[in-house]
DRENROVO-135348 format. One line per 5 residues: number of its first residue (from 1); their letters; for each residue x, y, z of N, C-alpha, C, O. Coordinates in steps of 0.2 Angstrom, whole numbers, plus 2048, in hexadecimal, padded with zeros to 3 digits. Example, Ala and Ser with C-alpha at 12.3 -4.5 7.8 and 13.67 -1.06 7.14 Angstrom:
DRENROVO-135348
1 = as = 842:7E4:827:83E:7EA:827:842:7F0:827:847:7EF:82A; 840:7F5:823:844:7FB:824:840:800:827:843:806:828
end
This chain:
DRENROVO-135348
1 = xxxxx = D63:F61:66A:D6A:F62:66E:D6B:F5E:674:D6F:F5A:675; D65:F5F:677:D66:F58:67D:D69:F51:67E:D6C:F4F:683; D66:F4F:675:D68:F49:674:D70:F48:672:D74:F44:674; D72:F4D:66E:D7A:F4E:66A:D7B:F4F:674:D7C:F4A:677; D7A:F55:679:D7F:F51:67D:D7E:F4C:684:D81:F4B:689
6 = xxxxx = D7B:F4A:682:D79:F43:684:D80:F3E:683:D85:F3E:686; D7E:F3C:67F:D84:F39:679:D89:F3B:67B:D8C:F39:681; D8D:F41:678:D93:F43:67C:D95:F42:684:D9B:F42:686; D90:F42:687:D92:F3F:68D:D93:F39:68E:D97:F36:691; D8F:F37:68A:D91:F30:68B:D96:F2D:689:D99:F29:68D
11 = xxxxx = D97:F2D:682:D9F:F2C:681:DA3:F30:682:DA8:F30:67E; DA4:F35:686:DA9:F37:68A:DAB:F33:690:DB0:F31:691; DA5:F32:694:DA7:F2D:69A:DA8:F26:698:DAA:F22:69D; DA8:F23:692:DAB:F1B:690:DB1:F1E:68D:DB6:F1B:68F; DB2:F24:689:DB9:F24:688:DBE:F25:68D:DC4:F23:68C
16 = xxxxx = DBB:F28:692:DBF:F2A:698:DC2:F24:69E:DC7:F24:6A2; DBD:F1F:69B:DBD:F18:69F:DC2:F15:69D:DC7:F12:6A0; DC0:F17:693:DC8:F12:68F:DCD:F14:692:DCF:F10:696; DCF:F1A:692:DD5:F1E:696:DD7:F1A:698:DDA:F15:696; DD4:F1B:6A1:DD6:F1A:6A7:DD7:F11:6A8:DDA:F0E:6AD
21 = xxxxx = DD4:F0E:6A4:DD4:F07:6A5:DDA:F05:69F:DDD:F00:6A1; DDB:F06:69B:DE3:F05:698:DE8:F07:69C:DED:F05:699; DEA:F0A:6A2:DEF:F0A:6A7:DED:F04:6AD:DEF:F06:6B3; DEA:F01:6AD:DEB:EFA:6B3:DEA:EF5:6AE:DE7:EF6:6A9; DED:EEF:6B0:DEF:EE9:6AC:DE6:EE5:6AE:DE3:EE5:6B3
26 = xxxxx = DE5:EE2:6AA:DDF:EDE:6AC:DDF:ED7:6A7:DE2:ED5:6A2; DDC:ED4:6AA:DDE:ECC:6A9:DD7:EC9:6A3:DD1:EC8:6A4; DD9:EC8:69D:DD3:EC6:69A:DCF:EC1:69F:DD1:EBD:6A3; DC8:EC3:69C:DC3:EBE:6A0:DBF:EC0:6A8:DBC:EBC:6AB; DC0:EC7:6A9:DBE:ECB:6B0:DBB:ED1:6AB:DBC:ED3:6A5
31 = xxxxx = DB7:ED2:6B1:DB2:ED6:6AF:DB4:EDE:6AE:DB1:EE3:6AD; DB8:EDE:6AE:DBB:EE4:6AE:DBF:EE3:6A8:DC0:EE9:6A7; DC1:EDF:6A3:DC4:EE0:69F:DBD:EDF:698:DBC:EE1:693; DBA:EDC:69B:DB3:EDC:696:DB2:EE2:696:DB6:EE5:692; DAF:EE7:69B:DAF:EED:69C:DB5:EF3:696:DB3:EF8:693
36 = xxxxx = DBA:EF1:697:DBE:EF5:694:DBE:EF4:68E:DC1:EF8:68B; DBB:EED:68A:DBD:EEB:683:DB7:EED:682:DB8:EEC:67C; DB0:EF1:682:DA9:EF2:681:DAE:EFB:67F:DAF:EFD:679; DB0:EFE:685:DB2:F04:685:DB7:F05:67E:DB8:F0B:67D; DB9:F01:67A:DC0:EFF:676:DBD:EFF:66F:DBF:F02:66A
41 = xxxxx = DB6:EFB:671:DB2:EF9:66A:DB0:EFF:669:DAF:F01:663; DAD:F05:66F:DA8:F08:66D:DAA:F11:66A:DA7:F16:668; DB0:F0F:66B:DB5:F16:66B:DBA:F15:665:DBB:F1A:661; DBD:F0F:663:DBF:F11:65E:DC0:F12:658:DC5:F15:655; DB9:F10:656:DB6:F18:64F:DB9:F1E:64F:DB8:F22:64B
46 = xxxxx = DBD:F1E:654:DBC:F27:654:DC6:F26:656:DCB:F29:655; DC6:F21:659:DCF:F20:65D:DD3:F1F:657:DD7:F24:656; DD2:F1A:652:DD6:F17:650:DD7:F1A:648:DDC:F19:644; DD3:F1F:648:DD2:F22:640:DD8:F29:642:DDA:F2B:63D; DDA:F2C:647:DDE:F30:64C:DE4:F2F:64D:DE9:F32:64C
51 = xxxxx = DE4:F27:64E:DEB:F25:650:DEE:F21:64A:DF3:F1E:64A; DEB:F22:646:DEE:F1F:63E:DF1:F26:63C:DF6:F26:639; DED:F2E:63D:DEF:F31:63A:DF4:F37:63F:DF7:F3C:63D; DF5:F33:646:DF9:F38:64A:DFE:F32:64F:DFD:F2E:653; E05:F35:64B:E09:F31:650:E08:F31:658:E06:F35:65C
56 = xxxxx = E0B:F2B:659:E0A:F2B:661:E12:F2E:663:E17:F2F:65F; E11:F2F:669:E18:F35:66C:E1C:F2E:670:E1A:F29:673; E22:F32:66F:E26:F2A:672:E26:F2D:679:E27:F33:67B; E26:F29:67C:E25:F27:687:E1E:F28:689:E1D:F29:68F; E18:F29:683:E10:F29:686:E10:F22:68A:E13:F1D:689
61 = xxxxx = E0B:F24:68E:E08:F1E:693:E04:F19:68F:E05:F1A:689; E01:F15:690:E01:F0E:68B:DF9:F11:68B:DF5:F13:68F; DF7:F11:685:DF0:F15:683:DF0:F1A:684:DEA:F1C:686; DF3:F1D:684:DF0:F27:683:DF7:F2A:67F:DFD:F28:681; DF5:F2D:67A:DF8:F31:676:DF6:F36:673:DF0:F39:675
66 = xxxxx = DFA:F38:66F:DF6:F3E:66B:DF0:F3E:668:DED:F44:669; DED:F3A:665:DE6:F37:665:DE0:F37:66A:DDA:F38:668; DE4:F36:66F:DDF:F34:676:DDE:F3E:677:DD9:F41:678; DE6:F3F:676:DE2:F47:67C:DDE:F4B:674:DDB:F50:675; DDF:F48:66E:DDD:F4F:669:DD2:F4C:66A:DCE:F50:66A
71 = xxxxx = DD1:F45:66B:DCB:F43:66D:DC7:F46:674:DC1:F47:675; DCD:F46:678:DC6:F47:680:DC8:F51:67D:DC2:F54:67E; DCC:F55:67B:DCC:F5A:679:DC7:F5D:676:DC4:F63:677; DC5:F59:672:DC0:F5A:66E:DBA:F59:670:DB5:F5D:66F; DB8:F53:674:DB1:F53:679:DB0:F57:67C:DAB:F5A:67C
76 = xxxxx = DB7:F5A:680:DB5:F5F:685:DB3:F67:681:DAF:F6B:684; DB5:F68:67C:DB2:F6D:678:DAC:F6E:675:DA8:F73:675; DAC:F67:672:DA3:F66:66D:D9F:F65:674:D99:F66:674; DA2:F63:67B:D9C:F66:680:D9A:F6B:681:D95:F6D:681; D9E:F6E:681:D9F:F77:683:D9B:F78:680:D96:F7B:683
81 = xxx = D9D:F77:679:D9A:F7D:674:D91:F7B:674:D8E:F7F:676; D8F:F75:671:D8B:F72:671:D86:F71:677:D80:F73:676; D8A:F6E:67D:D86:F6F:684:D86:F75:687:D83:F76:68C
end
């Protein structure tokens, strides 16, 4: 059990990261865009299987959709239940 939430926190805090770092523009080649492309690699196994099968909503902010809230939704729950 530890380790299952281990894990869930942890990719909750890289996904939370993708989030928040898709609303500021960043410049290829800083360190901060390496950062957020690690977070992109490491989430979307789970983003991109979501967002092929749930439209996105017209006037979402630029990476967060339906997809995004049915994911952090769902961590927050398999923590609950689980943690």
């Amino acid at each position: 059990m530890t380790l299952i939430c281990i894990f869930l926190l942890i990719f909750k805090f890289i996904f939370l990261m993708r989030l928040v770092m898709t609303f500021f523009p960043l410049g290829s080649g800083t360190t901060a865009a390496g950062v957020r492309d690690v977070a992109v690699v490491v989430t979307n196994p789970v983003v991109l299987p979501l967002r092929r099968s749930l439209p996105p909503l017209p006037g979402m902010l630029a990476g967060f959709g339906v997809a995004e809230l049915v994911i952090l939704f769902s961590l927050l729950i398999l923590e609950a239940i689980i943690c």
